[in-house]
C-alpha positions in Angstrom: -1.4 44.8 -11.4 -2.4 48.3 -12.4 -5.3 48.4 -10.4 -6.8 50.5 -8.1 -7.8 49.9 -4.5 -11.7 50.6 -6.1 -11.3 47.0 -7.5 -11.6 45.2 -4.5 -15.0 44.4 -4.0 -14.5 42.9 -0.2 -15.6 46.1 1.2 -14.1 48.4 4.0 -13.9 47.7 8.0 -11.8 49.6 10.6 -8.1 47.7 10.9 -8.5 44.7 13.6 -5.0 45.8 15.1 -6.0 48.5 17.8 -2.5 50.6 16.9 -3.8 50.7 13.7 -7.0 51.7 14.4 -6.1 54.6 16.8 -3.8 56.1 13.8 -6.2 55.9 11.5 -8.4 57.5 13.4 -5.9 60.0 14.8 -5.4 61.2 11.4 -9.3 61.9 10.8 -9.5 58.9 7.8 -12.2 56.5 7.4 -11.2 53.2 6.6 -11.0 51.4 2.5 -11.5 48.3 1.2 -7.4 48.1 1.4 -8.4 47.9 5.6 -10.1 45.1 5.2 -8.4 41.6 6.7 -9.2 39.7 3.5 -8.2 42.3 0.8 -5.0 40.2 0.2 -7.2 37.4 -0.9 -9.2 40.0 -3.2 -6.3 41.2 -4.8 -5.0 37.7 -5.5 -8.7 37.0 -7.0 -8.1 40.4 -9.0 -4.8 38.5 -10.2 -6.6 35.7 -11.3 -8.9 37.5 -13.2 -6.1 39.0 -15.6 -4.1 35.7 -15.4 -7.8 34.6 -17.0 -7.7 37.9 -19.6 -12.1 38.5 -18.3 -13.2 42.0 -16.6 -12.4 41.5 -12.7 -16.2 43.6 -12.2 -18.1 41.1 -10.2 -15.1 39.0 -9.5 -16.9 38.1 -6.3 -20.1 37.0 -8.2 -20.5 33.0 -7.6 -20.8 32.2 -11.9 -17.7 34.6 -12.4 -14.6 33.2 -13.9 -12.6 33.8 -11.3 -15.2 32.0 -8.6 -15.3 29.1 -10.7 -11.7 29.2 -11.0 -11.7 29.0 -7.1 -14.4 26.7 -7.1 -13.1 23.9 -9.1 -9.4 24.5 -7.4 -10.7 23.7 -3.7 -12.5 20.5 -4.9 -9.3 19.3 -6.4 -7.7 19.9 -3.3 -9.7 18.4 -1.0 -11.8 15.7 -2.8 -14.9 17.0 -2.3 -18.0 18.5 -4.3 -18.8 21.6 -3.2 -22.5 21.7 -4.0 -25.1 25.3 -4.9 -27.1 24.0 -1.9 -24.4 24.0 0.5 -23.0 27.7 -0.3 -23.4 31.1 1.5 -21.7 34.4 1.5 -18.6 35.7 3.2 -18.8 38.8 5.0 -15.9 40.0 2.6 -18.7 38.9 -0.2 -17.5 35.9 -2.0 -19.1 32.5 -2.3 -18.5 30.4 0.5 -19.5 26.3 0.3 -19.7 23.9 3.0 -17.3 21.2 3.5 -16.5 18.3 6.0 -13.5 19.1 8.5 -11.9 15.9 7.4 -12.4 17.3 4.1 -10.0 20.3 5.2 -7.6 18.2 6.8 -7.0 15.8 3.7 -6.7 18.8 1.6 -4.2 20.8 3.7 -2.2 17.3 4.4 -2.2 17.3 0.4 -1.1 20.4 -0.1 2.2 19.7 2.9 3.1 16.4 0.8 1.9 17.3 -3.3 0.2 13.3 -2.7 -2.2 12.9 -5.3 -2.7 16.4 -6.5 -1.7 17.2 -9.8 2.0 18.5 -10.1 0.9 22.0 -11.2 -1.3 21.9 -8.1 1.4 20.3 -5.9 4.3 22.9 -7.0 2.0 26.0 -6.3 0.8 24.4 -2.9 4.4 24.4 -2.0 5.3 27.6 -3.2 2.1 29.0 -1.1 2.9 26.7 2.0 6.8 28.4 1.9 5.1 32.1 1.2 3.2 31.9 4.4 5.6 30.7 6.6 8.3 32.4 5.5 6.4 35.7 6.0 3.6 34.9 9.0 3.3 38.5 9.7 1.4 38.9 6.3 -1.3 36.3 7.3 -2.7 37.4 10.3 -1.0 40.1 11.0 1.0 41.5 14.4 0.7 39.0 18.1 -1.8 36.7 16.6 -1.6 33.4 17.2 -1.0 32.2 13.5 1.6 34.6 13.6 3.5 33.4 16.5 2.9 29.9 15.8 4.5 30.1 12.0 7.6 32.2 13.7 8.4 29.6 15.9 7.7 27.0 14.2 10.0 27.8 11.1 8.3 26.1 8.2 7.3 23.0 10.2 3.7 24.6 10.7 1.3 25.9 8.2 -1.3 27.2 10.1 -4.7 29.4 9.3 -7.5 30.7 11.2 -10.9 30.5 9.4 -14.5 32.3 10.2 -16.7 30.9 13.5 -13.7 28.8 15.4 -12.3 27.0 12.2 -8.3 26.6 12.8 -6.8 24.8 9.7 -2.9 23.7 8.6 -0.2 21.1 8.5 2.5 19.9 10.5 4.4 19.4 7.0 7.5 17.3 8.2 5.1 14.5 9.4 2.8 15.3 6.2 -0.5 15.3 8.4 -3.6 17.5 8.0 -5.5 19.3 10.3 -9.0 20.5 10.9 -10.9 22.1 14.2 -13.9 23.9 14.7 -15.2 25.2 17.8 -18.7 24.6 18.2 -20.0 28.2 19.4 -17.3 29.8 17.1 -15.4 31.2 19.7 -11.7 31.7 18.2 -9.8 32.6 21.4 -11.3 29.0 22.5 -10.5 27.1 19.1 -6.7 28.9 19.4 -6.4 27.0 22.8 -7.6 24.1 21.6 -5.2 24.2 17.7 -2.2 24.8 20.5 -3.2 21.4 22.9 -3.5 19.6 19.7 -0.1 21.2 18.2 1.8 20.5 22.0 0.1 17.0 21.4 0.9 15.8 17.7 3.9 18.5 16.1 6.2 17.8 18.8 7.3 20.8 19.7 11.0 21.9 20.9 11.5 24.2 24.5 10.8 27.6 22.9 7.8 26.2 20.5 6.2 24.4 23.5 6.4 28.1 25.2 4.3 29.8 22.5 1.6 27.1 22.6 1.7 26.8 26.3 0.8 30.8 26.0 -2.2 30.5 23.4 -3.1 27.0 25.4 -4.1 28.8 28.3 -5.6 32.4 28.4 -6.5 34.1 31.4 -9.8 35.7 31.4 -10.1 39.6 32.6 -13.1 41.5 33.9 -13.2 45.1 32.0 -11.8 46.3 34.9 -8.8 44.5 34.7 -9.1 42.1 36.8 -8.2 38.2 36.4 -11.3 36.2 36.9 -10.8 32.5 35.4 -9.0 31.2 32.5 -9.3 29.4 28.8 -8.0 26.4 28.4 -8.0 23.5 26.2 -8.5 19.5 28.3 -7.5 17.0 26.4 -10.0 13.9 27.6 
């Protein structure tokens, strides 16, 4: 795009993969903005705002072009307002507006089947849906569980952590929606639960039903090494 790495405006964390961190480290550097977990998202905001011809400065800033871009885009997909008095702000800075999970899980069944969006909307959902599960590794990254669950799913699965215990996707072939949040946020706890719910509803082959059966049930560890209990999901 012609853009520096001082255009993102998500700021700069130490890499969440530990290899990572120990090289970076290793090699005396502190981290960037290009460290940061959601700088992909950034730069495709940065995108935006040259697809839109304005100044990305202040991309992140709630009235900016790009924002409202995002804005009005999200309502589309999922049907619902997103209102001032129901926004905060992302740790990676942009504007973040409250929703309803069934509000999530319409809008990611919409974007598996192209149903009543608009077709621009329902060809780029499609091209987005095929991106990510082509190339899980880009979303979340080495052994995490969005990761594993994309690989072995081959396309059937779209599937994305969010903030706090939100796990979001679509098992496309069936054309349904999901949403989950875990209550106290805990993600290790909301990945066993998505997996329960994925052995449950996406009807998973031998090797699939291996991988969720893995992020089902986590054994718990004292520091010491130790196994002392284990997470797992109970479906009532």
């Amino acid at each position: 795009m012609g853009l520096t790495p001082e255009a993102l405006e998500c700021g700069a964390h130490m890499p969440t993969n530990s290899t990572a961190r120990s090289a970076l480290r290793a090699q005396g550097q502190a981290p960037s903005a290009l460290h940061n977990n959601c700088s992909g998202k950034h730069s495709g905001m940065l995108s935006v705002a040259l697809a839109l011809g304005v100044s990305p400065d202040g991309y992140v800033e709630r009235e900016h072009a790009v924002q409202v871009q995002v804005r009005g885009a999200v309502e589309t997909v999922i049907g619902e307002a997103l209102t001032e008095g129901k926004c905060g702000t992302d740790g990676c800075s942009i504007p973040t507006f409250a929703a309803p999970l069934r509000a999530f899980a319409f809008g990611f069944a919409r974007m598996a089947t192209g149903e009543g969006l608009p077709d621009d909307y329902a060809s780029a959902a499609q091209r987005l849906f095929d991106a990510a599960t082509s190339h899980p590794h880009l979303v979340a990254g080495t052994g995490h569980a969005d990761t594993l669950i994309m690989e072995a799913f081959g396309g059937r699965v779209m599937q994305k952590v969010g903030a706090d215990g939100v796990q979001c996707g679509a098992i496309r072939d069936k054309g349904w929606g999901y949403a989950l949040k875990c209550d106290d946020g805990n993600i290790p706890a909301s990945q066993a639960m998505l997996a329960a719910m994925l052995m449950h509803y996406a009807e998973p082959d031998a090797t699939q039903k291996a991988v969720l059966e893995k992020i089902a049930s986590q054994p718990l560890r004292s520091v010491r090494g130790a196994d002392v209990g284990v997470l797992r999901a109970i479906i009532a």
